[in-house]
PDB file of N, CA, C and O in Angstrom:
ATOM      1  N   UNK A   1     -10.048   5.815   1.987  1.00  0.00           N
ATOM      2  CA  UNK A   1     -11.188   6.644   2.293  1.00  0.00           C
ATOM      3  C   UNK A   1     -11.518   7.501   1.072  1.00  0.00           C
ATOM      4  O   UNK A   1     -10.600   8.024   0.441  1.00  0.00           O
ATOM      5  N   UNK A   2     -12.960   7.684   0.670  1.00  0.00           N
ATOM      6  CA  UNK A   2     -13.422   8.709  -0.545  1.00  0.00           C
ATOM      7  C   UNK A   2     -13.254   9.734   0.085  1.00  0.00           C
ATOM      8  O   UNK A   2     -13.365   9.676   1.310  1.00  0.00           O
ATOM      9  N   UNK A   3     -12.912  11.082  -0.608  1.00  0.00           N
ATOM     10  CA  UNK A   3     -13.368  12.040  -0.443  1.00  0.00           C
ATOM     11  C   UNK A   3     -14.264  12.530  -0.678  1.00  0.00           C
ATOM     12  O   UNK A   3     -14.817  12.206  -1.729  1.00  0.00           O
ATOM     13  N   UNK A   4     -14.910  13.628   0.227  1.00  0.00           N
ATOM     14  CA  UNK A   4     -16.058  14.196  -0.118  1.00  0.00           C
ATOM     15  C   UNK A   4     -15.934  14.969  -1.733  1.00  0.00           C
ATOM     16  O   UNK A   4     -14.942  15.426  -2.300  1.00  0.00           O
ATOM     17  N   UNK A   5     -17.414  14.890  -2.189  1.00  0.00           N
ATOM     18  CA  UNK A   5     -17.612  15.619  -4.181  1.00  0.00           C
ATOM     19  C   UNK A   5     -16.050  13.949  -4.568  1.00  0.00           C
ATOM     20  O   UNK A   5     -16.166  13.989  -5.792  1.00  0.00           O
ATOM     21  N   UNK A   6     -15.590  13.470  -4.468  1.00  0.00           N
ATOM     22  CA  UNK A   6     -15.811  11.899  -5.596  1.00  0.00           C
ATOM     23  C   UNK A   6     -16.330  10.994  -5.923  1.00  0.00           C
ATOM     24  O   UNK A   6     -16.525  10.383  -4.872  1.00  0.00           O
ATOM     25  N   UNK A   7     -16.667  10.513  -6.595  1.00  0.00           N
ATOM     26  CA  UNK A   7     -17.159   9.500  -6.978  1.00  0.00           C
ATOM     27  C   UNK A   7     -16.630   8.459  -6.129  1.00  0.00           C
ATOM     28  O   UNK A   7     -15.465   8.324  -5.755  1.00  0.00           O
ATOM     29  N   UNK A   8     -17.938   7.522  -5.795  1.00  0.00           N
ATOM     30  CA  UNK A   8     -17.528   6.504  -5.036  1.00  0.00           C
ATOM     31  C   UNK A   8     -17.181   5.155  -5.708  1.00  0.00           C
ATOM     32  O   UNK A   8     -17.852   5.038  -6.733  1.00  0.00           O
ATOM     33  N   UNK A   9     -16.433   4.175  -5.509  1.00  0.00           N
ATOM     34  CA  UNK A   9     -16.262   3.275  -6.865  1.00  0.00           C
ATOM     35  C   UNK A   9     -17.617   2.218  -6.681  1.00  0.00           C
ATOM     36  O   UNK A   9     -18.274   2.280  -5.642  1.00  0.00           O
ATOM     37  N   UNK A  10     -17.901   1.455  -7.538  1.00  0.00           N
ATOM     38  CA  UNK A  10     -19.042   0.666  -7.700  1.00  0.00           C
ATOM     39  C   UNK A  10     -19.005  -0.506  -6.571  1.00  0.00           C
ATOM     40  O   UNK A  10     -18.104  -1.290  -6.272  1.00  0.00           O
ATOM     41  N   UNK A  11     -20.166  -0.354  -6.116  1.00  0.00           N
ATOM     42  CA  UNK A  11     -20.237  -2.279  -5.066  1.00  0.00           C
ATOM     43  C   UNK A  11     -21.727  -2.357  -4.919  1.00  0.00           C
ATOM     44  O   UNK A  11     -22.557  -1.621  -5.451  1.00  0.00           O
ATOM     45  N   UNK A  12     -21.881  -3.114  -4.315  1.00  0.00           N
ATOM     46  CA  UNK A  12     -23.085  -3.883  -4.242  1.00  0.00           C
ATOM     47  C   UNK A  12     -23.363  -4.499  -2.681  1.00  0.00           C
ATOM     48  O   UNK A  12     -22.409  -4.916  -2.026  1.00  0.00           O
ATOM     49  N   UNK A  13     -24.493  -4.519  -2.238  1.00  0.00           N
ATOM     50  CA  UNK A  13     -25.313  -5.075  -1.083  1.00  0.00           C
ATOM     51  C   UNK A  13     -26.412  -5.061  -0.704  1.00  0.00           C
ATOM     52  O   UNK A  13     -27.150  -4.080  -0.802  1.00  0.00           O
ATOM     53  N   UNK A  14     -26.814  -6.453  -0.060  1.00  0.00           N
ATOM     54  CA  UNK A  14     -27.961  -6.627  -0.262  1.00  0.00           C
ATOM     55  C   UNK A  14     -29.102  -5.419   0.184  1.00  0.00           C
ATOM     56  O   UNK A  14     -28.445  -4.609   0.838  1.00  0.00           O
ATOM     57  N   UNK A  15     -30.297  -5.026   0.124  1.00  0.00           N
ATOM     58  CA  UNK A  15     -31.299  -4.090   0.687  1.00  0.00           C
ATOM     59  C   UNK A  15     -31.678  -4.735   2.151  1.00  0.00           C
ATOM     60  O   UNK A  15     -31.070  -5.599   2.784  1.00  0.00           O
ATOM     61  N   UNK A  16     -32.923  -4.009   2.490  1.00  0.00           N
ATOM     62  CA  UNK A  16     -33.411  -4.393   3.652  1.00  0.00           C
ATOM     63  C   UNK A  16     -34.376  -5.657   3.278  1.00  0.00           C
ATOM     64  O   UNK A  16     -35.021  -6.232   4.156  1.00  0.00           O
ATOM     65  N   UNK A  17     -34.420  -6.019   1.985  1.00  0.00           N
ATOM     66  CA  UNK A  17     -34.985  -7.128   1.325  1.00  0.00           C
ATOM     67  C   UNK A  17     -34.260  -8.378   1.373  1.00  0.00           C
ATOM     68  O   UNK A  17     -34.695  -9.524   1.491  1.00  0.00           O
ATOM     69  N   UNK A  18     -33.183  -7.991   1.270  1.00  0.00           N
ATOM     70  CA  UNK A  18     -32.245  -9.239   0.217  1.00  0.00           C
ATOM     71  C   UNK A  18     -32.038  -8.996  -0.947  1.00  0.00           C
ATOM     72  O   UNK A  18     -31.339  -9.863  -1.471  1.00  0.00           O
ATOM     73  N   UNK A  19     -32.391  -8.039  -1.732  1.00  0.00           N
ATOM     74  CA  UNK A  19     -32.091  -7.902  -2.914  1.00  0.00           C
ATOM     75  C   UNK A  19     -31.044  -7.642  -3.446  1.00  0.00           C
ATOM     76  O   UNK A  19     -30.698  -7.127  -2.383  1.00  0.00           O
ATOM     77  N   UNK A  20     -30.109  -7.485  -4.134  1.00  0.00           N
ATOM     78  CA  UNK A  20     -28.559  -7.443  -4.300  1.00  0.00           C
ATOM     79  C   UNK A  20     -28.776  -5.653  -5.104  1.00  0.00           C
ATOM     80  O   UNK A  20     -29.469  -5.322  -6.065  1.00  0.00           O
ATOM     81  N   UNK A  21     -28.108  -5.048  -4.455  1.00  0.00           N
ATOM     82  CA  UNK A  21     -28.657  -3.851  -4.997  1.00  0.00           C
ATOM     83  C   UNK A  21     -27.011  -2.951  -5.180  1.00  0.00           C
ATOM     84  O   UNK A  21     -26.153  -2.867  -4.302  1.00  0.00           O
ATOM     85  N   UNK A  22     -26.954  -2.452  -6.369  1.00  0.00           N
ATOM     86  CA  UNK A  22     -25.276  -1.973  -6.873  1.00  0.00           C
ATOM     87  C   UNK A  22     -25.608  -0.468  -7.143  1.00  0.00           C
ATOM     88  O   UNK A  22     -26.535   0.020  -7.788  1.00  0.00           O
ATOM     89  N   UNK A  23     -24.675   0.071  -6.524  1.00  0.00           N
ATOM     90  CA  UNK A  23     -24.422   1.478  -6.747  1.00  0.00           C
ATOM     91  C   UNK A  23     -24.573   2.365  -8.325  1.00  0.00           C
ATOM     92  O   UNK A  23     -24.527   3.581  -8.509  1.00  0.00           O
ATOM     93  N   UNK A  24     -24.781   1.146  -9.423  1.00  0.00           N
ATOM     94  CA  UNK A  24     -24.687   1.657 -11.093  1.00  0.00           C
ATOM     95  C   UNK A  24     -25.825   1.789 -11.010  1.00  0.00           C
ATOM     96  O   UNK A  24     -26.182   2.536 -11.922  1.00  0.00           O
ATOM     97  N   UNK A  25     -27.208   1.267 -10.002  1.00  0.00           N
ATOM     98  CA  UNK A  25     -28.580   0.952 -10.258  1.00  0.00           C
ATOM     99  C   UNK A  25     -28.921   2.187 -10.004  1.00  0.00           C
ATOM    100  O   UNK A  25     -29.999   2.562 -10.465  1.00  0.00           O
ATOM    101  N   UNK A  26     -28.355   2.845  -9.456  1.00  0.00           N
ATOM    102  CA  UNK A  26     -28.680   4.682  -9.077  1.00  0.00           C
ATOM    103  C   UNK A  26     -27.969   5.408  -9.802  1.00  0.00           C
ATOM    104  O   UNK A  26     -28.027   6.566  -9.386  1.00  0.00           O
ATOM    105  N   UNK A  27     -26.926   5.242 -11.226  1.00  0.00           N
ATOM    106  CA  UNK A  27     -26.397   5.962 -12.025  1.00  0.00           C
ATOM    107  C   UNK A  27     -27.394   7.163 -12.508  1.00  0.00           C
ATOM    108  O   UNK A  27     -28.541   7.058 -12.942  1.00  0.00           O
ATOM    109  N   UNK A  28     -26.797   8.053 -12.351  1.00  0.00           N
ATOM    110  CA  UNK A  28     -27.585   9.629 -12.807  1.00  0.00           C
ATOM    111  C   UNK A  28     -28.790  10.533 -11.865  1.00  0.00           C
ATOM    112  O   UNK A  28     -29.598  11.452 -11.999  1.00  0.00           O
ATOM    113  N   UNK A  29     -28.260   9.528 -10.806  1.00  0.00           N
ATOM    114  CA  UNK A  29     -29.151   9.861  -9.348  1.00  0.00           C
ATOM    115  C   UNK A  29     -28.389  10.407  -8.100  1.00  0.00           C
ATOM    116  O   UNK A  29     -27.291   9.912  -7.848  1.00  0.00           O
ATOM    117  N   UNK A  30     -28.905  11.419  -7.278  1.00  0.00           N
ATOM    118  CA  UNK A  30     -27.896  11.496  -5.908  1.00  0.00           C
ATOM    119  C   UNK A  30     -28.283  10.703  -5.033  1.00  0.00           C
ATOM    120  O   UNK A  30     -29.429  10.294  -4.850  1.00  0.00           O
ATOM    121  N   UNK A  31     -27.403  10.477  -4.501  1.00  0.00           N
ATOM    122  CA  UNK A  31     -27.273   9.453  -3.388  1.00  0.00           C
ATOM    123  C   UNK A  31     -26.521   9.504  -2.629  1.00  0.00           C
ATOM    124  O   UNK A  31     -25.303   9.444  -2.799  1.00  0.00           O
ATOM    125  N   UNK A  32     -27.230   9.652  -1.420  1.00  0.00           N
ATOM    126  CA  UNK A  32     -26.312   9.457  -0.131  1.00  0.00           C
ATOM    127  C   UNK A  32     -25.609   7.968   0.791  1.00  0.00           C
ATOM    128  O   UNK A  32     -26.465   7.141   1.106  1.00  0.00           O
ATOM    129  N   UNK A  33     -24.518   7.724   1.097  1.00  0.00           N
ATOM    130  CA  UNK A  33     -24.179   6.687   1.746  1.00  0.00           C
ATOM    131  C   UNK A  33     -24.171   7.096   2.975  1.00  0.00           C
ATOM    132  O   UNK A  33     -23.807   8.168   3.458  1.00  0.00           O
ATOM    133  N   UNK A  34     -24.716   5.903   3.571  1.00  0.00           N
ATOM    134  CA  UNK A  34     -24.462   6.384   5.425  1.00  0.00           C
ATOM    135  C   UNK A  34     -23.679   5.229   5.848  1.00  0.00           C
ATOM    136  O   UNK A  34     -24.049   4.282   5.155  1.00  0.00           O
ATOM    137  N   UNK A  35     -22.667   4.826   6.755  1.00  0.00           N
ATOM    138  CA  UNK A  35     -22.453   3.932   7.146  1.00  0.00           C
ATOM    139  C   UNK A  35     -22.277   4.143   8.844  1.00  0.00           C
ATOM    140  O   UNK A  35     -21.390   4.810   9.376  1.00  0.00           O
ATOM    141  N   UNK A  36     -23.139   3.548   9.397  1.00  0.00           N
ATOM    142  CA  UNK A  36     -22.940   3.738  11.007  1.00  0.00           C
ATOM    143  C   UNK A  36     -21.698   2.177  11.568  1.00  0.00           C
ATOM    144  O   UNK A  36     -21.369   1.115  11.039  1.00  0.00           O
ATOM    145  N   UNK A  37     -21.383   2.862  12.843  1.00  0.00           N
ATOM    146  CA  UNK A  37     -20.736   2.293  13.918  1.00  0.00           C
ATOM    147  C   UNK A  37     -21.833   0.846  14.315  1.00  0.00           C
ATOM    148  O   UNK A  37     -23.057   0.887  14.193  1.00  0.00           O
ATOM    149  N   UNK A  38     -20.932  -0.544  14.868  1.00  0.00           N
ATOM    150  CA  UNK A  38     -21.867  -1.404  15.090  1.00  0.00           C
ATOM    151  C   UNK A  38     -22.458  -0.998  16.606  1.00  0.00           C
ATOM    152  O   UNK A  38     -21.815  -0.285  17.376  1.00  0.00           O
ATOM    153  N   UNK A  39     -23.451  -1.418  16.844  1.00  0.00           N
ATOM    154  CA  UNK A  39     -24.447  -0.986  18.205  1.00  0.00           C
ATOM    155  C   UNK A  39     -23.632  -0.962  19.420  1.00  0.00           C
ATOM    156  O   UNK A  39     -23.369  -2.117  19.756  1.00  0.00           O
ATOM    157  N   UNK A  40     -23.116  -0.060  20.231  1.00  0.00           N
ATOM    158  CA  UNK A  40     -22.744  -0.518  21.931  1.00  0.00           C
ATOM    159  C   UNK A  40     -21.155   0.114  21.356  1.00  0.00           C
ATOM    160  O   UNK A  40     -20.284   0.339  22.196  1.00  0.00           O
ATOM    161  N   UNK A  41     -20.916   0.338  20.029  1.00  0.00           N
ATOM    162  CA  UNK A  41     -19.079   0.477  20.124  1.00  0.00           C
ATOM    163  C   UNK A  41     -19.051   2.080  20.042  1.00  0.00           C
ATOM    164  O   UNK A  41     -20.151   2.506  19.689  1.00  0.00           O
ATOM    165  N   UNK A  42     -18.093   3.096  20.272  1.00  0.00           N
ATOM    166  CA  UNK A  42     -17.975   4.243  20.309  1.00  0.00           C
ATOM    167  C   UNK A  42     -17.980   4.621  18.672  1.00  0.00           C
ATOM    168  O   UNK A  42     -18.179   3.731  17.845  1.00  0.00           O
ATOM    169  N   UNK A  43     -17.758   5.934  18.296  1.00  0.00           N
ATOM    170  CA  UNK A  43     -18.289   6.226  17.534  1.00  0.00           C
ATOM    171  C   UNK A  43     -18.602   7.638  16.927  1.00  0.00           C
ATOM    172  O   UNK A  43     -19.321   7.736  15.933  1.00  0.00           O
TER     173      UNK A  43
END
């Protein structure tokens, strides 16, 4: 698990496009990650 204020390490996934989109492509930018629970599971 990251901690909150570290750096997250580099990966990549696709957009709501398909586009292959990597965490370096936002270097010098803030950015938030969200990751939700899959639909119907607790949470």
């Amino acid at each position: 698990m990251v901690k909150e204020g570290t750096k997250a390490p580099d990966f990549s996934l696709p957009d709501q496009d398909e586009v292959e989109r990597s965490l370096k492509d936002f270097d010098g930018s803030r950015v938030v990650i969200f990751f939700y629970p899959k639909a119907s599971t607790g949470g």
